[in-house]
N, C-alpha and C positions, 0 to 999 in steps of 0.2 A: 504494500500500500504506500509507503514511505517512497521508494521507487518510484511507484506511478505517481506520486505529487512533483514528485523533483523532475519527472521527464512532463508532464503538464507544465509546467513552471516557467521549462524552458521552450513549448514553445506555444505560450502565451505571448503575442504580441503586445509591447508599449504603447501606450495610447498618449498622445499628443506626443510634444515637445519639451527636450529640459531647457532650462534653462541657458547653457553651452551653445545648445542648435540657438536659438532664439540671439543668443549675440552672435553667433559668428553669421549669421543672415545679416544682421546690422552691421559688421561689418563691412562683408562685400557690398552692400547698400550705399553706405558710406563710399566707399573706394570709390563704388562706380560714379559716383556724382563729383567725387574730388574728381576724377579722370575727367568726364563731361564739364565740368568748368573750366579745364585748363585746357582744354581742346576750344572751348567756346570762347574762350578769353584770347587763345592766339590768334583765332579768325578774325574777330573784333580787330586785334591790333593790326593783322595785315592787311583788311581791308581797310581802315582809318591811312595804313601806312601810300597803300595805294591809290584812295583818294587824292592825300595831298597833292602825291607827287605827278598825278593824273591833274589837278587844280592848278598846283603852283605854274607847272609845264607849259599851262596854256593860257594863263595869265601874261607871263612872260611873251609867250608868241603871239599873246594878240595888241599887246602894249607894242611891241616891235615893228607890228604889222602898220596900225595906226599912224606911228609916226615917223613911218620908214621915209615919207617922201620928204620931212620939216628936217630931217637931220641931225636934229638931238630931241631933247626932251623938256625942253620947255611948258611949262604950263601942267605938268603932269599932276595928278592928285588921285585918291583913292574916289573922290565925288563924281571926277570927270569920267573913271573906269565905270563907276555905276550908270551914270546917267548916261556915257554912250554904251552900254549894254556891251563892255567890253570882258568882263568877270565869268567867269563861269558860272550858273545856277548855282550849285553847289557851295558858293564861296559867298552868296548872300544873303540874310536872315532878318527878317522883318520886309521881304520885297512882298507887295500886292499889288504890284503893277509891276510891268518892263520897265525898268531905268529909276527904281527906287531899291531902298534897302539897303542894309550897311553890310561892306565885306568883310569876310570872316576867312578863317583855316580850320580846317577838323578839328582845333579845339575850341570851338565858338568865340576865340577872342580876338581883336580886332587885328586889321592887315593895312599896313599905310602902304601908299607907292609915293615916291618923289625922285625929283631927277638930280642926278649926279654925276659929281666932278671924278672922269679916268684919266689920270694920267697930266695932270693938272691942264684938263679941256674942259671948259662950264659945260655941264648938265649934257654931255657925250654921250652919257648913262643912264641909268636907274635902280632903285632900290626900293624892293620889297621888305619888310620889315614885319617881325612879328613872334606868334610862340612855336613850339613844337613841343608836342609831350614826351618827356622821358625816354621812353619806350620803346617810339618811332624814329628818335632823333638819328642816328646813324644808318638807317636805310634809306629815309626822306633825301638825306643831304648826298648819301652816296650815289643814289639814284638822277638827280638833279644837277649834280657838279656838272655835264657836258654844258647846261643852261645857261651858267653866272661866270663872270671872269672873278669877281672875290667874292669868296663866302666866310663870313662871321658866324660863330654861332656860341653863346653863352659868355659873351665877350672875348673870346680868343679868333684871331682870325685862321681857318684851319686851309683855305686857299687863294694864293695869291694869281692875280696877272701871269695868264701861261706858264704854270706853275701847276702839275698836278696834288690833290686833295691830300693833305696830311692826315693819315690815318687816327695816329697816336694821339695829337693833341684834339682831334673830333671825339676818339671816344672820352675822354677827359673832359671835354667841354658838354657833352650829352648829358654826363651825368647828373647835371641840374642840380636843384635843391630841393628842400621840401615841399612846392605846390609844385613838384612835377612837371613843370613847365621850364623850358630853356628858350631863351630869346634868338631869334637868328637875324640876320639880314645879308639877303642876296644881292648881286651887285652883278648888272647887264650892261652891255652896250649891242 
């Protein structure tokens, strides 16, 4: 009889779950969502990253195009880019009509243009000015350098005049400060 309870016994199936099962499903639960954010968070950044450099890129060539026949850049401002509908969609925020609204960069904060002195020539040039987040800052700029003859970014200048991009002092200058933001300013002719 003693026999037959101990072979019953065994195979008596467990009914639910202990407690062990029950965390370690929390666990992989957890994982699985730590994974999923950090897959979703690097989308985010590469598409923010490909934005810009999609924005800034045709900012630049359409600023060029405009004043390709006047010879420099006189008169240039971030007003006249809106109001002749030179900006990209994407780089304007508060527009409810063509030819309003203030321009921005993927970090919603604002983008000046003005003209500038190359090579001591009045207003030869221009300069886009503005943030870059953390994150994106060394893809933005590596990606764009064929664009600008100097590029600034976090106040170091990391390319000069026919001079290719300084690696070393970009990722140095990237690394921002605490609101994530590094300032840049492009420079065209």
């Amino acid at each position: 009889m003693v026999n037959h309870l101990k072979k019953e016994a065994c195979l008596t199936k467990q009914k639910g779950n202990s407690l062990i099962e029950y965390g370690f499903y929390l666990a992989l639960v957890g994982a699985a969502l730590a994974i999923l954010m950090m897959v979703n968070s690097g989308t985010k950044a590469s598409a923010l990253k490909g934005q810009e450099v999609t924005d800034i890129t045709k900012l630049a060539q359409n600023v060029r195009d405009y004043f390709a026949t006047q010879g420099n850049y006189v008169g240039l401002t971030e007003g006249m880019i809106v109001t002749g509908n030179l900006a990209p969609r994407s780089m304007l925020i508060g527009a409810t009509t063509p030819g309003t609204g203030t321009l921005v960069n993927t970090t919603k904060k604002a983008v000046t243009l003005a003209p500038a002195d190359i090579g001591g020539v009045a207003s030869i040039g221009f300069t886009i000015t503005g943030n870059l987040d953390t994150e994106n800052c060394s893809g933005v700029v590596s990606n764009i350098q064929d664009q600008f003859a100097i590029i600034s970014v976090g106040g170091a200048v990391v390319k000069l005049l026919n001079e290719p991009l300084q690696m070393a002092p970009l990722t140095t200058a990237c690394a921002g400060d605490a609101t994530g933001l590094v300032p840049f300013i492009y420079t065209s002719y």
